[in-house]
C-alpha positions as MATLAB code, in Angstrom:
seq = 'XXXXXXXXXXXXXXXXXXXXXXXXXXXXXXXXXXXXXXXXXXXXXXXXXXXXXXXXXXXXXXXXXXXXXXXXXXXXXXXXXXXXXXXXXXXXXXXXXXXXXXXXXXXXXXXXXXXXXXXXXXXXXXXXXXXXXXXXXXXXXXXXXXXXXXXXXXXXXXXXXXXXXXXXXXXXXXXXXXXXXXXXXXXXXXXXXXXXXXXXXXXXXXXXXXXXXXXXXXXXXXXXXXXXXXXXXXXXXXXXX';
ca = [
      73.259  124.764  151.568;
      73.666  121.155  150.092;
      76.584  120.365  148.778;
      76.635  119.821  144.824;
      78.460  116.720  143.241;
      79.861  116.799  139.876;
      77.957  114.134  138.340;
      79.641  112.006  135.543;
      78.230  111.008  132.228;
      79.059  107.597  131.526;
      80.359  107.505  127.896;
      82.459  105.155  125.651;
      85.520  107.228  123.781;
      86.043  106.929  120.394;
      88.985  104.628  120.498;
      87.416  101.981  123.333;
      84.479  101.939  120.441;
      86.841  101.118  117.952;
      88.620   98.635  119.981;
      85.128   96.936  121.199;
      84.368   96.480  117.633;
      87.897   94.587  116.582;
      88.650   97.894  114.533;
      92.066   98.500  116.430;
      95.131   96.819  115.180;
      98.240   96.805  116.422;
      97.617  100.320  117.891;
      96.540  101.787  114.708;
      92.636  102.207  113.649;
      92.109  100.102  110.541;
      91.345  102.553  107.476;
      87.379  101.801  106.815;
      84.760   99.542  107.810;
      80.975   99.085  107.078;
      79.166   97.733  109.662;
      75.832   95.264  108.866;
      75.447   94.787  112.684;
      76.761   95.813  115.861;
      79.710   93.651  117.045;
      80.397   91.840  119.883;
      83.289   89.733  121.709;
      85.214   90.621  118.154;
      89.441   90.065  118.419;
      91.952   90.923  116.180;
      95.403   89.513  116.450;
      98.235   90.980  113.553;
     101.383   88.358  112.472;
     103.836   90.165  109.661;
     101.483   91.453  107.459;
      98.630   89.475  107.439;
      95.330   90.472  109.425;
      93.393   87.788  110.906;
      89.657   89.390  112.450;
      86.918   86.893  114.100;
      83.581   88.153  114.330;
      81.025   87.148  116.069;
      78.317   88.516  113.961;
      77.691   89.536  110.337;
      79.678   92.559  109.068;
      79.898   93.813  106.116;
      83.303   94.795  103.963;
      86.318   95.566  106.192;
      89.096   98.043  104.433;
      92.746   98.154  105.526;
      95.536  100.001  104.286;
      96.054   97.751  100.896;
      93.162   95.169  100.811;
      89.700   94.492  101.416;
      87.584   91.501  102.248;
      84.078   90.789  102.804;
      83.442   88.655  106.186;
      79.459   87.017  105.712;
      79.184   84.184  107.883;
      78.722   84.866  111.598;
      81.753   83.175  113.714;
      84.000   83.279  111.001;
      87.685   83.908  110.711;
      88.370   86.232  107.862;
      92.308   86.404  106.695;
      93.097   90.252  105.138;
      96.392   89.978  103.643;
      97.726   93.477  103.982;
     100.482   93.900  100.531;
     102.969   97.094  100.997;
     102.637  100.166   99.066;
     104.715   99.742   95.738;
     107.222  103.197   96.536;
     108.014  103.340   93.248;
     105.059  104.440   92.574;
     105.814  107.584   94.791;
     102.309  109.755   93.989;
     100.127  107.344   91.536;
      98.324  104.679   91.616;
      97.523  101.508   89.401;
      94.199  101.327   88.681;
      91.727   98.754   86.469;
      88.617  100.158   84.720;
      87.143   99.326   81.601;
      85.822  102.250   79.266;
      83.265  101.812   76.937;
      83.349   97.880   77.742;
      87.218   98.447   76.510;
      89.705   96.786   79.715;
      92.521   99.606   80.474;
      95.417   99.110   83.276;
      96.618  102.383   83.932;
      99.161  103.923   86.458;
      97.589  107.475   87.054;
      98.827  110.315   89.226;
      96.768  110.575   92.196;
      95.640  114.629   91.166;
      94.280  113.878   88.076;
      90.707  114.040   87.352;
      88.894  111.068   85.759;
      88.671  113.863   82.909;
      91.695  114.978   82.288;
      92.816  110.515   81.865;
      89.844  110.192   79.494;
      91.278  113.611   77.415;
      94.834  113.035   77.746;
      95.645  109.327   78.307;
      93.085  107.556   76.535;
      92.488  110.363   73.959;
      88.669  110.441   74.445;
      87.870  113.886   73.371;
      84.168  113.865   73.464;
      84.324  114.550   77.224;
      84.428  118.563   77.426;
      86.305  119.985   80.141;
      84.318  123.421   80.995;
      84.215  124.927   84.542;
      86.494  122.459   85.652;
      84.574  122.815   89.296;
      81.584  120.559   88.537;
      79.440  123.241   87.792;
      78.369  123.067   84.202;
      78.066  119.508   83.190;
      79.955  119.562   80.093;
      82.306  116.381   81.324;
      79.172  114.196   82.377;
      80.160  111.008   81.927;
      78.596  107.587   83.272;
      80.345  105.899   86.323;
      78.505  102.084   87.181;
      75.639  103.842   84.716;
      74.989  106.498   87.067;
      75.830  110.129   85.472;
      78.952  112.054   87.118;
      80.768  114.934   86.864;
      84.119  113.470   85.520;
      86.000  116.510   86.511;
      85.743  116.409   89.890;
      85.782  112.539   90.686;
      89.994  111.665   90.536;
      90.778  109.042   88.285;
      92.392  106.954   90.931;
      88.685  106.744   92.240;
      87.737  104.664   88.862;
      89.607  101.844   90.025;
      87.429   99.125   89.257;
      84.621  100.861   87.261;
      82.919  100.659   84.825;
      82.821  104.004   82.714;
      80.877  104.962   79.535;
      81.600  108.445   77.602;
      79.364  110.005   74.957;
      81.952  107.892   72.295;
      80.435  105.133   74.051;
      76.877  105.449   73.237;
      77.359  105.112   69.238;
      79.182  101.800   67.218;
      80.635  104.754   65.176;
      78.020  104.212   62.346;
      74.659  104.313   64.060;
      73.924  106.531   66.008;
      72.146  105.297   69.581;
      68.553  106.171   70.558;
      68.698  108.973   72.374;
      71.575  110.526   69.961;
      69.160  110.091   67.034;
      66.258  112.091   68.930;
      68.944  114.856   69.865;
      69.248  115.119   66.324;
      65.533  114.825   65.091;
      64.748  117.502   67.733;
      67.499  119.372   66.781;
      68.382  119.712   70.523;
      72.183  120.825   69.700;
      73.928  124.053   68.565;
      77.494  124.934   68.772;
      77.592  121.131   70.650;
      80.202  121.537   73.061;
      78.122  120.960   76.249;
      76.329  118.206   73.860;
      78.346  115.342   75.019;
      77.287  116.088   78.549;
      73.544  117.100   78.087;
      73.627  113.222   76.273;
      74.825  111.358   79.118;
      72.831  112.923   82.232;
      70.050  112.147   79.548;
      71.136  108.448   78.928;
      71.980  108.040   83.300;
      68.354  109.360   83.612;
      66.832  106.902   81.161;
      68.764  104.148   82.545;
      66.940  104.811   85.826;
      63.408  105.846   84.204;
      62.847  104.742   80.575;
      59.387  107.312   80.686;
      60.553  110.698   82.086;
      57.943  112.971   82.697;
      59.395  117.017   82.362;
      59.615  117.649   85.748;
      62.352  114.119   85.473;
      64.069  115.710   82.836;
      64.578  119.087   84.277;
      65.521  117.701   87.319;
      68.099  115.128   85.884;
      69.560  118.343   83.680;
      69.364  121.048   86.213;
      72.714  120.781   87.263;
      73.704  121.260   83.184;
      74.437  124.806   81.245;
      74.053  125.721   77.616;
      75.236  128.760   76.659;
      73.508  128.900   73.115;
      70.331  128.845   75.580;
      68.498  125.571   73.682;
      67.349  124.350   77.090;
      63.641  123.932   75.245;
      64.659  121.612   72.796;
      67.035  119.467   74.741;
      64.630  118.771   77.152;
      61.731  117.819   74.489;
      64.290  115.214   73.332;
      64.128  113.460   76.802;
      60.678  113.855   77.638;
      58.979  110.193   77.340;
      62.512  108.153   76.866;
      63.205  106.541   73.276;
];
């Protein structure tokens, strides 16, 4: 009988990866990274709290614990200046948005919903808070002009975005395109999940200014109406404005 041999697998562990890549600082992983290339030959050296990483090739943007930077030249020597934590701010964080092309600096506990700040702290009501679970689309808002559920994206994860509710879509006196064919389709009842039905409408149009149906159903699938005028809502987004 011939004697078996326990053959082994040659394999790299997670942390000898992370190491390889320049990813492991001072013992700890660094929080994020997005790689444009493999890397090779990368070091890392720490002093206080600044992080100094040379790469060898292109990568793309390297998070730490409180800063980012972008490293784009090949052979460079990027400097990440790592700032402590504020502890006073225990739970929340200070974040910088801009809301209907309106600058806010906000200090917002880290549990909040972007929905509930809209509602609560900045007193935007047209945002409807239904399900609460991302479910019903009532709280659509747009995030970067791409349509969200606001209730289930936290507010600290608006920090630097740009964010447009169904307020923003009128000057107050006129109303905007796709409001005004809402309203000469008569594509609204009671209105509460209006607001929401408006925005996934504007995100889509933003992306396709000539929906066909099948576009519009698909861009307000994820949407409920409980007054059941699904027919008329989606007439007033077939073909754009």
């Amino acid at each position: 009988m011939s004697e078996e041999k326990e053959v082994k697998k040659p394999h790299l562990s997670r942390r000898e990866f992370l190491k390889d890549a320049g990813l492991i600082v001072g013992g700890a992983t660094i929080g994020s990274i997005a790689l444009a290339s493999a890397c090779n030959n990368d070091t890392t050296t720490v002093a206080g709290n600044t992080v100094t990483t040379t790469v060898t090739q292109t990568v793309g943007t390297v998070t730490v614990p409180a800063g980012t930077t972008t490293i784009t030249q090949p052979g460079s020597t990027s400097v990440v200046t790592v700032t402590p934590d504020d502890p006073s701010l225990g739970d929340k964080s200070r974040i910088n948005l801009t809301v209907n092309g309106r600058a806010y600096n906000l200090t917002v506990p880290n549990h909040l919903s972007l929905a509930w700040i809209l509602r609560e702290e900045l007193g935007l009501f047209g945002t409807k808070i239904g399900c609460d679970m991302g479910q019903c689309g009532a709280c659509t808002i747009l995030v970067d002009d791409v349509a969200i559920y606001s209730c289930v994206m936290l507010a600290c994860e608006a920090d630097g975005k740009k964010v447009t509710t169904v307020e923003g879509l009128s000057d107050g006196i006129t109303l905007s395109p796709i409001q005004q064919k809402f309203y000469d389709k008569e594509a609204v009842q009671c209105g509460y999940c209006t607001p929401g039905f408006l925005m996934a409408a504007e995100g889509l149009l933003k992306a396709n200014s000539n929906p066909t149906e099948d576009d519009v159903r698909l861009a307000l699938s994820g949407h409920l109406c409980m007054c059941q005028n699904f027919r008329k809502t989606i007439s007033a987004v077939i073909g754009g404005v």
